[in-house]
Each structure stands twice: as structure tokens, then as C-alpha cells.
TORBA-754821 format. One record per residue (C-alpha): residue in three letters; residue number from 1; x, y, z. Coordinates in steps of 0.5 Angstrom, whole numbers, plus 500, padded with zeros to 3 digits. Layout:
BEGIN
   residu   num    c1    c2    c3
      Ala   NUM     X     Y     Z
...
// end
This chain:
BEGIN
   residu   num    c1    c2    c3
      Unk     1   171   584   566
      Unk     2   170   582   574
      Unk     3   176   581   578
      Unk     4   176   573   580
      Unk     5   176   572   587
      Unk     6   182   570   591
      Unk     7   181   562   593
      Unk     8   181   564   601
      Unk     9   182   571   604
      Unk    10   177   574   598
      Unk    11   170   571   599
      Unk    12   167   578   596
      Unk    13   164   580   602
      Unk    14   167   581   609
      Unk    15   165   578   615
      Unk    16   160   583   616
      Unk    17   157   584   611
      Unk    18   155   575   611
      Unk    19   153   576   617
      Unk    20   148   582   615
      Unk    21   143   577   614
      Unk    22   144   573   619
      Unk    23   143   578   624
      Unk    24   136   580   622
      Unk    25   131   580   628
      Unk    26   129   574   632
      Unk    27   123   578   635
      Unk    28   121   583   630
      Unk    29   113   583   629
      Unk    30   110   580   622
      Unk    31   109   588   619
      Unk    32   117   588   619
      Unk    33   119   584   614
      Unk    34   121   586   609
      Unk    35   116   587   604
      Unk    36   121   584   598
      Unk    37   121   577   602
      Unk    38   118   572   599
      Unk    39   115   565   600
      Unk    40   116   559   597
      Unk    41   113   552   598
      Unk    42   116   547   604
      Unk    43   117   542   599
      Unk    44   121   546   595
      Unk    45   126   548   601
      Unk    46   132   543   603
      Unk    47   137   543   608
      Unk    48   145   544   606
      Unk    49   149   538   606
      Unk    50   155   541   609
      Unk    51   151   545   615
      Unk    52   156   544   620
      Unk    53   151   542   626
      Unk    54   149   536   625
      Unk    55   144   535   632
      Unk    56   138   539   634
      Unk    57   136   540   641
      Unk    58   128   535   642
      Unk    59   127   540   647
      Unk    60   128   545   644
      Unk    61   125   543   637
      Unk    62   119   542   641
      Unk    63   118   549   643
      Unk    64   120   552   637
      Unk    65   115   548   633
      Unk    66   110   551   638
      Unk    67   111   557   637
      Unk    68   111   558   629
      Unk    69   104   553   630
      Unk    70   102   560   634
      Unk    71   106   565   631
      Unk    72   109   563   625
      Unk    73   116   565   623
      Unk    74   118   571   624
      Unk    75   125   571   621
      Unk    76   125   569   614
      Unk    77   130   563   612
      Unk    78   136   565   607
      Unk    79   136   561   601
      Unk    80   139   560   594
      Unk    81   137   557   589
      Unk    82   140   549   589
      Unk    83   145   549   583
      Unk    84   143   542   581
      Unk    85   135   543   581
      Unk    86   131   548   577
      Unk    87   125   550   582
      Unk    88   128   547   589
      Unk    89   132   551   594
      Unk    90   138   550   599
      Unk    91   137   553   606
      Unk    92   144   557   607
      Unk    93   141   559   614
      Unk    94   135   558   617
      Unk    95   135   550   618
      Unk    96   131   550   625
      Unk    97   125   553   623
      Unk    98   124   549   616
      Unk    99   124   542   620
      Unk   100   119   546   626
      Unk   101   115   549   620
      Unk   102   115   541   617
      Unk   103   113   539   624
      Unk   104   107   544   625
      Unk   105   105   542   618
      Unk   106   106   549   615
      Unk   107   105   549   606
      Unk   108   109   556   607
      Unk   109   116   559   610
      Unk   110   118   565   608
      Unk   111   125   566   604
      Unk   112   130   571   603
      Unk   113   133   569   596
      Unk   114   141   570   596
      Unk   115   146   569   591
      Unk   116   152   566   595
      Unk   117   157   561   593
      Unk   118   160   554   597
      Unk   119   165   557   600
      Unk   120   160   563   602
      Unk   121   155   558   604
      Unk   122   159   555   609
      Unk   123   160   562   612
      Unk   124   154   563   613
      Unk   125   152   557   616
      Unk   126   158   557   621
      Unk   127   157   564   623
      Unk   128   149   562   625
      Unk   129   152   557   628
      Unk   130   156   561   632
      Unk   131   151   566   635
      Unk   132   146   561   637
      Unk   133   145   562   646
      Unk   134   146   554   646
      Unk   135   152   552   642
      Unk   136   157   548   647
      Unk   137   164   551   648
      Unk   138   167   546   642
      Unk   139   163   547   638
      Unk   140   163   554   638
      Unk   141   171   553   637
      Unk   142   171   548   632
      Unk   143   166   554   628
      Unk   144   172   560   629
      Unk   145   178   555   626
      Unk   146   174   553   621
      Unk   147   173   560   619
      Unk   148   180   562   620
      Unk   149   183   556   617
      Unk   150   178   556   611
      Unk   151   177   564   609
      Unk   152   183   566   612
      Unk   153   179   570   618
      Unk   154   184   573   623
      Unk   155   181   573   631
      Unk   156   180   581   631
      Unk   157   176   580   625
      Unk   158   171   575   628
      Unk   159   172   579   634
      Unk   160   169   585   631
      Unk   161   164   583   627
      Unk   162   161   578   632
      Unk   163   161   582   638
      Unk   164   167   578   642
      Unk   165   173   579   644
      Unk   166   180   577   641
      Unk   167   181   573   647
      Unk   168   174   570   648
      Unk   169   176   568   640
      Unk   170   184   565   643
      Unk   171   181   561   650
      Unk   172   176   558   645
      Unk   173   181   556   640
      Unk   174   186   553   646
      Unk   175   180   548   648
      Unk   176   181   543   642
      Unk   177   189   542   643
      Unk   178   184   538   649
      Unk   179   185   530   649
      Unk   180   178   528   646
      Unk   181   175   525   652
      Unk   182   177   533   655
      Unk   183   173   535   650
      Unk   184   167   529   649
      Unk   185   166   532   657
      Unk   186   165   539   655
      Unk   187   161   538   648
      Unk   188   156   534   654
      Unk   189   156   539   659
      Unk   190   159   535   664
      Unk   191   166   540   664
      Unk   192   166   548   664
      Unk   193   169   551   660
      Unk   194   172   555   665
      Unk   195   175   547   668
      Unk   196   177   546   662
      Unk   197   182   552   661
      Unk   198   186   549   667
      Unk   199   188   544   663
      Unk   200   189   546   657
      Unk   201   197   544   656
      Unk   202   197   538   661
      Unk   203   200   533   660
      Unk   204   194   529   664
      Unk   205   189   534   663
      Unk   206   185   527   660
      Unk   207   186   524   668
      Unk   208   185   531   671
      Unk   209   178   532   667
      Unk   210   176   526   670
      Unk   211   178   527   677
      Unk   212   174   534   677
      Unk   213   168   531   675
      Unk   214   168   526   679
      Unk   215   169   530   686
      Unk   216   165   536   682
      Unk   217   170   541   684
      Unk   218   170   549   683
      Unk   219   175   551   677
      Unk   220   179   554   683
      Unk   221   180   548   686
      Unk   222   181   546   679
      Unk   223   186   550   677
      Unk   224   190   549   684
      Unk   225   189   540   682
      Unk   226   193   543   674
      Unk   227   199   547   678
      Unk   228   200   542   683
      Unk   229   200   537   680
      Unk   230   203   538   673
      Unk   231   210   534   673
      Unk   232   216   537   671
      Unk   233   219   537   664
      Unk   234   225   535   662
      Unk   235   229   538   656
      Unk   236   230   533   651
      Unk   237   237   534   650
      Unk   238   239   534   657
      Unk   239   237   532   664
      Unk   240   236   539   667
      Unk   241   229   541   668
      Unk   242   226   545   664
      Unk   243   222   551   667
      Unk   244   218   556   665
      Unk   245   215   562   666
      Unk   246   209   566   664
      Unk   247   211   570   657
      Unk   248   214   562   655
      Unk   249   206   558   656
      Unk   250   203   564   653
      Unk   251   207   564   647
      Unk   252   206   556   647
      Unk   253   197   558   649
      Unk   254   197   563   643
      Unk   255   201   558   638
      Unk   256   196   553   640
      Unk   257   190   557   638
      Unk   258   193   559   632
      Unk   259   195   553   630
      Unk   260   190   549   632
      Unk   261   195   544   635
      Unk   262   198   543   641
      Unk   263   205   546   642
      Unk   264   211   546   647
      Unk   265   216   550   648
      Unk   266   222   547   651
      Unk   267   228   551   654
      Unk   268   233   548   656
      Unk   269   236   550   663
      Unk   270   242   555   662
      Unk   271   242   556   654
      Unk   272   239   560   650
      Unk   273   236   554   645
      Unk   274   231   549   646
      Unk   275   225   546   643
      Unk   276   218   547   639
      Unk   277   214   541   639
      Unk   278   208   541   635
      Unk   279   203   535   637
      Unk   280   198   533   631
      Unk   281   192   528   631
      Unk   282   192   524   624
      Unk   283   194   526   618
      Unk   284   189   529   615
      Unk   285   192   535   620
      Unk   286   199   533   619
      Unk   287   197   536   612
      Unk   288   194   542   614
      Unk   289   200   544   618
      Unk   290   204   542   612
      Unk   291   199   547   608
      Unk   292   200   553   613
      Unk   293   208   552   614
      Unk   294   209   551   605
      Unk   295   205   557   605
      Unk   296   200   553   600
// end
């Protein structure tokens, strides 16, 4: 009898072993694939509903359509077979080249079948996400919480398993406590994320990003603009300024990763108590901090 699966932490396989097939050469020549791997029917192959990413590159769509007219694909696409439909199949990884192979009117795609749950599909399609060169600084965030929040994957995992550091992980995740209109600029290209760090925490990080753009300053200067002119906060309980020190704003940095949220830590002057503030967006993640709280 199989043991069931643990609903978040226990997805049966580990990061890495999902990501096995997604790292498959991008340029390893036709006599390489696996002579196992199948064609299927572009007709017969369709999208995933929930793939994360939404929008494709026309640029990028273009050069890729031109290469697989040439060249055909290369990397075969990762399927399974689509619950609701006999004889149809459900990209898991790979969307990009079917919508270019459609485009260069190709009858064919080459398909590694797979059996993956929902919750392993998803995986697969945030990881993929993740890896491409031109995902934008929010976006690749937003794919590291939601592996964390969704499967119970810790940054050390991730870090491991995708080649980057822990703190590559933490700074990325710090990005989404950002105002919207903050992010909008980096999802865009306008914001580095390099500026962007600068102002994570700011009380007027919104205003601040919109003067960076507009003088098209360094993230030095930036960084400079952040510390000069950040305003003193005050205690809630009291007059007194509240002042901060390095370990205090890294503890609040990391709770804003892990979190999800952005979170202040207020000393008051002179005591040993204080406060910890947690600010959330809508409900919907007030609910997911009251999940993580109860333990849920």
C-alpha cells in the first residue's frame, strides 16, 4: 500500500528531482534526444490553464518561430496526459515552443510524457519560469514565494537546486513588500532591481522610485536619496524617536521575505519592548498570514 502524500511539504519528489526534466539541454543536437521520446500531434497538445506566465515576448516569439521553422525543437516539450480528455495532452513545460511550432505550421512537437500531479505541474511551470534569462526581478520573486508558500520550499532548498544563493532568494523576495506602483517600474524595466533594494522598507519608496526615474540617478545616488531622506519614526507608545541599528533592519528584511509582508520593528527608546507591525495588501493575504500564524 503507498503511503499518501503529505498536502504541502511531501510532493513525492524533491526540487530537484522536477527540475530534472526541466533542465534538459537547450542546444544539445537532434541525435541526442532520447531515443524513448515521443511525437505527438500539435493539435492534440494544450497549454496548462494555470501556467503562471501570462505574457510572451512578440520579439522574442518571433526569433524563436524562426529557429524551429529551421532547426525544428530541440528540447522536447513535457506533457501529461490531460485528465478530462482521452487522446489530448497538458504542456507542463514547454508552452513557448508549441505556440512557435503553431506558428511555423509544424503538424509535429516532440513530447516527453510524464505523470505529474496539479500540485507538481505547478512546480514544474514556476521552476521553468524562474530559469528563463528574461524573466523580470518581480516576476522571478513572485515564482520563489509561491514555491515557498505553496510546497513548503525553504530559500536553502531553492538556492541549491537552481544555482542561487540563499540571499539572491531573500533580496528578490524582499521586492514584493514594494508599493505596486514600485514594482509596476521594475516589471516594466524602468527600476533596477539593484534601486529597487534601496528602497525596500521606505516609508516613501513609491515617491522616491518615481524621483530615481525621473533624474535617471545611479543606485548609488539612489541609495544616498533612501538614507537622507528617510524620516525618523516614532514610537507608538510614545514621543521618543525610534532608532534603529543594522541587526534590527536585518531582522525586519528577513521577516519581510519570509513573510511575504512588510514588517516594522519598533523599539522604543530607553526599554526593552516594542513593537512588531505586520502590513498586508487585501484580505486574501491577511488569510495567508493567519494560515502561517495558526500553523494551518
Amino acid at each position: 500500500m503507498s503511503t499518501p502524500k503529505t498536502p504541502t511539504r511531501g510532493l513525492g519528489r524533491g526540487l530537484s528531482a522536477l527540475m530534472s526534466d526541466v533542465n534538459t539541454p537547450l542546444e544539445a543536437p537532434k541525435s541526442a534526444l532520447n531515443p524513448t521520446d515521443q511525437t505527438l500531434p500539435t493539435d492534440q497538445v494544450y497549454p496548462n490553464p494555470d501556467q503562471p506566465r501570462r505574457t510572451f515576448d512578440d520579439q522574442a516569439m518571433d526569433d524563436l518561430t524562426a529557429s524551429i521553422a529551421e532547426k525544428g525543437i530541440i528540447q522536447p516539450l513535457i506533457v501529461r496526459r490531460k485528465p478530462s480528455e482521452n487522446g489530448s495532452y497538458e504542456i507542463v513545460a514547454g508552452e513557448r515552443r508549441w505556440r512557435a511550432a503553431q506558428r511555423a505550421q509544424l503538424h509535429v512537437v516532440p513530447v516527453i510524457i510524464r505523470e505529474f500531479t496539479d500540485l507538481e505541474v505547478l512546480e514544474v511551470a514556476i521552476i521553468e519560469n524562474i530559469q528563463r534569462s528574461d524573466l523580470n526581478a518581480i516576476d522571478e520573486a513572485a515564482g520563489y514565494k509561491q514555491l515557498m508558500e505553496k510546497f513548503g520550499r525553504t530559500q536553502e532548498d531553492m538556492g541549491k537546486a537552481l544555482g542561487k544563493s540563499r540571499s539572491h532568494i531573500a533580496n528578490l523576495v524582499r521586492l514584493l513588500t514594494l508599493p505596486a506602483s514600485v514594482q509596476s517600474f521594475l516589471q516594466n524595466g524602468t527600476l533596477s532591481a539593484g534601486h529597487a533594494r534601496t528602497l525596500v522598507g521606505h516609508p516613501d519608496a513609491d515617491k522616491l522610485a518615481a524621483e530615481i526615474v525621473k533624474k535617471g540617478l545611479s543606485v548609488r545616488d539612489a541609495e544616498k536619496l533612501a538614507k537622507t531622506s528617510k524620516n525618523p519614526k516614532k514610537s507608538p507608545n510614545s514621543a521618543e524617536t525610534v532608532t534603529k541599528d543594522a541587526d534590527t533592519v536585518q531582522i525586519e528584511n528577513d521577516l519581510s521575505a519570509h513573510l511575504g509582508l512588510k514588517v516594522n520593528i519598533a523599539h522604543v527608546t530607553g526599554r526593552e519592548n516594542g513593537q512588531v507591525v505586520l502590513n498586508y495588501r487585501d484580505l486574501e493575504q491577511l488569510d495567508d498570514l493567519l494560515r502561517l500564524l495558526s500553523g494551518s
